[in-house]
Each structure stands twice: as structure tokens, then as C-alpha cells.
C-alpha positions, 0 to 999 in steps of 0.5 A, a space after each residue: 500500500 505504502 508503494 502504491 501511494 508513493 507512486 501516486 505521489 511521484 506521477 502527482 509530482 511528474 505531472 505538476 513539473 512537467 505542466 507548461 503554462 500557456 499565453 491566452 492572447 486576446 483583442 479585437 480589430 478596429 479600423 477608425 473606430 469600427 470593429 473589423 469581423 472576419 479578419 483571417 489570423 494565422 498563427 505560425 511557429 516553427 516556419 508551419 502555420 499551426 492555427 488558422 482563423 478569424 475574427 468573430 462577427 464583432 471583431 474579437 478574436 482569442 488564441 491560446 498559445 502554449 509557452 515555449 516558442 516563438 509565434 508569429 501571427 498574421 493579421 490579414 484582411 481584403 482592403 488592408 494592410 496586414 499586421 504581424 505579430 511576433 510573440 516569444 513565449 520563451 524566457 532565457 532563465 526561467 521556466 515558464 509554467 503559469 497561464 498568462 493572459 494578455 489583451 492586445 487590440 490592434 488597429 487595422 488601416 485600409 491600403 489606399 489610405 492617402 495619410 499613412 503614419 508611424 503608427 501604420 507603417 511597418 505593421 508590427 508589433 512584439 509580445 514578450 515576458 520580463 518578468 514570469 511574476 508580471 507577465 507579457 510586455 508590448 515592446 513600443 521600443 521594437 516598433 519604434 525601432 522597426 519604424 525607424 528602420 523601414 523609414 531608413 530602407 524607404 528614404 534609400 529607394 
């Protein structure tokens, strides 16, 4: 009997080490104040499209992500311009188990628009966890940074 509950006890034990916490990454799609429905998602780890979706009919959209990959996530719709999403669910010295939640709403802009700004252009954005205690980060520094550059590479042509 006392073999028994040991065992138990050691695959009780197996089970909460071995457990990966997952990324719930949640929002919706506007375009100038209007949610945006039936906006394809394509999420893509490892150089595979793993997941593929859209936006319900009010323009929410939830995905759940298991920790431990890098993703990247395409926005994409008829008569706008496509957003991309980079999302490292990989921490360098910690191991990630607890489930995270993180709401990340995004504007779309339609591709003839006459006034593109920073905001626009490029479409990208980046998630990534600091801190396992706080959870995930939006990089404004990255998008900044990525703007900067496609300007540099647009100033060039």
C-alpha cells in the first residue's frame, strides 16, 4: 500500500513539473473606430502555420498559445494592410509554467489610405515576458525601432 501511494505521489509530482503554462492572447480589430469581423489570423511557429482563423462577427478574436516558442501571427484582411505579430513565449532563465493572459487590440488601416503614419507603417508589433511574476510586455521600443528602420530602407529607394 505504502508503494502504491508513493507512486501516486511521484506521477502527482511528474505531472505538476512537467505542466507548461500557456499565453491566452486576446483583442479585437478596429479600423477608425469600427470593429473589423472576419479578419483571417494565422498563427505560425516553427516556419508551419499551426492555427488558422478569424475574427468573430464583432471583431474579437482569442488564441491560446502554449509557452515555449516563438509565434508569429498574421493579421490579414481584403482592403488592408496586414499586421504581424511576433510573440516569444520563451524566457532565457526561467521556466515558464503559469497561464498568462494578455489583451492586445490592434488597429487595422485600409491600403489606399492617402495619410499613412508611424503608427501604420511597418505593421508590427512584439509580445514578450520580463518578468514570469508580471507577465507579457508590448515592446513600443521594437516598433519604434522597426519604424525607424523601414523609414531608413524607404528614404534609400
Amino acid at each position: 500500500m505504502k508503494l502504491l501511494i508513493l507512486g501516486v505521489s511521484m506521477l502527482l509530482c511528474l505531472n505538476v513539473s512537467s505542466q507548461e503554462g500557456t499565453l491566452r492572447l486576446h483583442g479585437r480589430m478596429e479600423s477608425n473606430g469600427k470593429m473589423i469581423p472576419g479578419v483571417s489570423i494565422e498563427v505560425i511557429k516553427d516556419n508551419q502555420i499551426i492555427y488558422e482563423g478569424k475574427t468573430d462577427e464583432k471583431g474579437n478574436y482569442k488564441l491560446d498559445l502554449e509557452l515555449g516558442s516563438v509565434y508569429n501571427i498574421a493579421f490579414i484582411k481584403d482592403g488592408y494592410v496586414t499586421k504581424q505579430v511576433g510573440v516569444i513565449a520563451i524566457h532565457p532563465e526561467a521556466e515558464l509554467t503559469k497561464n498568462y493572459a494578455f489583451q492586445l487590440d490592434l488597429e487595422l488601416f485600409e491600403e489606399d489610405s492617402d495619410t499613412p503614419d508611424d503608427t501604420m507603417l511597418p505593421p508590427v508589433a512584439k509580445l514578450y515576458i520580463k518578468d514570469v511574476n508580471k507577465g507579457f510586455t508590448y515592446d513600443k521600443k521594437y516598433v519604434k525601432w522597426v519604424a525607424t528602420e523601414f523609414q531608413g530602407v524607404q528614404s534609400n529607394d
